[in-house]
C-alpha positions in Angstrom: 0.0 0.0 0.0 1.3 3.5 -0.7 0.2 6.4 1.5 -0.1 9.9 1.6 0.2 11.1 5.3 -0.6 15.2 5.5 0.4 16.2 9.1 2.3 19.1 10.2 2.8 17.5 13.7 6.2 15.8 13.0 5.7 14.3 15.7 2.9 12.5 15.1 4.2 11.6 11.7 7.5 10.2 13.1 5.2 8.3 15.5 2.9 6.3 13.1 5.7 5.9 10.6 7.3 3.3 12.7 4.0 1.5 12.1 3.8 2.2 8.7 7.0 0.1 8.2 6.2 -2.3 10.5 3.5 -2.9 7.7 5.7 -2.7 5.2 3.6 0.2 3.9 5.3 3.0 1.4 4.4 6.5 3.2 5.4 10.2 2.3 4.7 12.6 4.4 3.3 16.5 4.0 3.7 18.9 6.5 1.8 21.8 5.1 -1.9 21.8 2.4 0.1 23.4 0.0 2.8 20.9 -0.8 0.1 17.8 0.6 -1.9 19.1 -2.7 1.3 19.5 -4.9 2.1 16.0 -4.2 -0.7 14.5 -4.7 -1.4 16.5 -8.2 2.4 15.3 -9.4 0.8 11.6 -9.2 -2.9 11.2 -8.0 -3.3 7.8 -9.2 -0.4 6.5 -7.3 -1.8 7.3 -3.6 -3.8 3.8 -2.0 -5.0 6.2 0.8 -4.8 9.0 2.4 -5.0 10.4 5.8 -5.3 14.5 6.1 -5.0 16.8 9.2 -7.8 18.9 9.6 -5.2 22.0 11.3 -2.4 22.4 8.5 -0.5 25.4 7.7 -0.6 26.9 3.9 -4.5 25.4 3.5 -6.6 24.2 6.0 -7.6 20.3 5.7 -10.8 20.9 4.3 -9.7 22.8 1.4 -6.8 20.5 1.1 -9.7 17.6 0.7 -12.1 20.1 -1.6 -9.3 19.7 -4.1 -8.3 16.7 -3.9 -12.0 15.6 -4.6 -11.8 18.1 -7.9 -9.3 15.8 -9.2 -9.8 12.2 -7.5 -13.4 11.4 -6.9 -12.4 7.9 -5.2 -9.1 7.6 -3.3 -9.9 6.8 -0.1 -9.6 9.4 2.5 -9.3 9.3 6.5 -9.3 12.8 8.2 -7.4 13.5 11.8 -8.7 16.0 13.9 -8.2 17.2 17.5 -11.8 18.7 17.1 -14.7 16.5 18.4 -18.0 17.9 17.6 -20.8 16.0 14.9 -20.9 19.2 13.3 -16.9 18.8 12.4 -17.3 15.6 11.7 -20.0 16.3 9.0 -18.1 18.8 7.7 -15.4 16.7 6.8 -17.6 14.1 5.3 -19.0 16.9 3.1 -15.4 17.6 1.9 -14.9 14.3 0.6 -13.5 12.2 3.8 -14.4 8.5 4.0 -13.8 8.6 7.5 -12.8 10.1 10.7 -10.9 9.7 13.7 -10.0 12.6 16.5 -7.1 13.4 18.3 -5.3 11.7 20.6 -5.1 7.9 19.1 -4.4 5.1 19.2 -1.9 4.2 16.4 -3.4 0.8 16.1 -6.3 2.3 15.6 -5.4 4.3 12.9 -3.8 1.3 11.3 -7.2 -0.9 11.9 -9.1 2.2 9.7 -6.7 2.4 6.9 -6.7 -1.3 6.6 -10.5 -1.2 6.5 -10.7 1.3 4.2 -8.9 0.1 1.7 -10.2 -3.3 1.7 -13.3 -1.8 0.9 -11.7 0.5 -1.6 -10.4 -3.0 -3.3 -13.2 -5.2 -3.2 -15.0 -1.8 -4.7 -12.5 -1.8 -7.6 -13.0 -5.9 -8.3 -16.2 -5.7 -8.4 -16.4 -2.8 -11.1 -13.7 -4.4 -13.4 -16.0 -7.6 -13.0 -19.0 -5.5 -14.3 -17.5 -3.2 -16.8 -17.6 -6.4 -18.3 -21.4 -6.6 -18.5 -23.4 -3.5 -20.7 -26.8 -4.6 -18.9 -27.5 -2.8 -15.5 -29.1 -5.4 -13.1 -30.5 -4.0 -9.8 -29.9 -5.6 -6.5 -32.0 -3.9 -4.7 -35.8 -3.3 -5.6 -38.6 -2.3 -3.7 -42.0 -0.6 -4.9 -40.6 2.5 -5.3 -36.6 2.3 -4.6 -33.8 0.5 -6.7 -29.8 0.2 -6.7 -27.6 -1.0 -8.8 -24.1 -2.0 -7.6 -22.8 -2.6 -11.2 -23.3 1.1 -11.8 -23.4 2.3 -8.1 -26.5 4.3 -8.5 -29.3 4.5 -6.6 -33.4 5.8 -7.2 -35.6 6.7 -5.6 -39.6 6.9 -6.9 -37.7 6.9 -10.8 -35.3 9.7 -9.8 -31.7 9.4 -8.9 -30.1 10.1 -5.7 -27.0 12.1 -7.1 -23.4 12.6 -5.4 -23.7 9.8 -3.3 -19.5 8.9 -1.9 -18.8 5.7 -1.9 -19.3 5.5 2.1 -22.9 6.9 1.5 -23.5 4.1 -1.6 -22.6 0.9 0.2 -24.1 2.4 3.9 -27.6 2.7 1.5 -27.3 -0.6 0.0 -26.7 -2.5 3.3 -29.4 -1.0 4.5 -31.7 -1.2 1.8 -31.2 -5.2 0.7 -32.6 -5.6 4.3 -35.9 -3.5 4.1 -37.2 -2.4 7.6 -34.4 -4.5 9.5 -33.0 -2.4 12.1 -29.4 -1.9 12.0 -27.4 -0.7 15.2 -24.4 1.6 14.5 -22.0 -1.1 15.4 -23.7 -3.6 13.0 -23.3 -0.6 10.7 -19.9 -0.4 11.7 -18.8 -3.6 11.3 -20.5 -4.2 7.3 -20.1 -0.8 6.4 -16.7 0.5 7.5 -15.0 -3.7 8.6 -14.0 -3.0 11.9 -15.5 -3.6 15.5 -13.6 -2.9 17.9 -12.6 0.3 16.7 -14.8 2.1 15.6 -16.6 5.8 16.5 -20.8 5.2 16.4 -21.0 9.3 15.5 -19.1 8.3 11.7 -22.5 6.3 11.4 -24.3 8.9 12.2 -22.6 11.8 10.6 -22.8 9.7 7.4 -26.5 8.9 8.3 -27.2 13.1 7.9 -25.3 13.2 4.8 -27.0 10.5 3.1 -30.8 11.6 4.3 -29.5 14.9 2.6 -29.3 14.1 -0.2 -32.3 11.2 -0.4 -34.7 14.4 0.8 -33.8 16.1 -2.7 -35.3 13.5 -4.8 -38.4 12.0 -2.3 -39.4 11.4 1.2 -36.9 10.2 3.5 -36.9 6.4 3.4 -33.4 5.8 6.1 -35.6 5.8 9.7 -34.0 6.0 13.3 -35.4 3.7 15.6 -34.7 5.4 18.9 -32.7 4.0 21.1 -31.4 1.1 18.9 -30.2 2.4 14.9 -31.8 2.8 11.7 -33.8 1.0 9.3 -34.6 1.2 5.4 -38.5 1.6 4.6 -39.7 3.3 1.8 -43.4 2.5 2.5 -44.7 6.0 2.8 -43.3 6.9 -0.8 -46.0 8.2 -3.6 -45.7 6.2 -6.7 -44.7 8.7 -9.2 
């Protein structure tokens, strides 16, 4: 795996590269947005994964992640932040982050997320070179008034589409939706969304949880429910047939 770490706290990048090579992981480092986003333009399809500061000198993380989205609409992304608020966190999903984890951690937690992530990232990328192979869009999900396609990673809702889905928000809809009015906890969300367990932050779910409801509202009536007290649920029951 080859990594981009943006982090002006040498410290912290000294740190966790002991346990990159440990991993036998390639990492370069970036200490300020400026040169983290001159790096990454020299060769953007050469990163595995990311992880990106939120407090960096030059540009701020979030801008840093703006442009890295402009160019790369897939590389997987984990943002660090000392800040700990749902608001931040939602933020930082709506700059393009696959994830998040706040300041202090745990390096092996750190490792468990980019190891998660990008096992995702690569089962993502077999299955599309498996159905690039295939011209004819099959749905795996389909209820009266929702589908999803996997094949083409698109999703719709009463016959419109649910646009600008991230990846995160794609596969956190379809696990939901194959399983119509099952309730989910965050840590079953946790564990088939983002594949870890143990280390996991429930408020990612939740964050991601706003996002997506976001932008299912523009198209339809919401159709991802909290069940208080216990997680959420897909039902699309009280959808008009267009």
């Amino acid at each position: 795996m080859r990594l981009l770490m943006i982090e002006d706290n040498k410290s912290v990048s000294e740190m966790m590269n002991m346990f990159f090579t440990k991993e036998e992981w390639q990492v370069s480092f970036a200490y300020d947005g400026n040169e983290a986003l001159d790096m990454f333009k020299a060769a953007p399809d050469s990163w595995d994964i990311i992880t990106l500061d939120l407090n960096l000198p030059g540009m701020d993380g979030m801008q840093v992640a703006q442009e890295i989205r402009k160019i790369s609409k897939t590389v997987p992304m984990i943002m660090l932040t000392a800040r700990d608020s749902e608001s931040d966190q939602v933020l930082g999903l709506e700059t393009g982050a696959d994830d998040y984890v706040t300041k202090p951690f745990s390096p092996m937690t750190l490792i468990a997320r980019i190891k998660a992530l990008h096992r995702r990232a690569e089962l993502g990328e077999a299955s599309n070179e498996t159905d690039n192979d295939n011209a004819e869009t099959d749905f795996d999900v389909v209820t009266d008034h929702f589908k999803l396609s996997t094949k083409t990673r698109e999703a719709y809702l009463a016959g419109k589409p649910i646009e600008g889905l991230t990846p995160k928000e794609f596969d956190l809809l379809h696990t939901l939706a194959k399983k119509p009015k099952q309730v989910f906890s965050r840590e079953q969300l946790l564990e088939l969304v983002w594949d870890y367990q143990y280390y996991g932050d429930e408020r990612t779910v939740d964050a991601h949880i706003k996002k997506l409801r976001q932008k299912i509202e523009k198209v339809g009536p919401q159709i991802i429910q909290t069940v208080w007290g216990v997680g959420y649920k897909f039902d699309d029951s009280d959808v008009t047939a267009q």
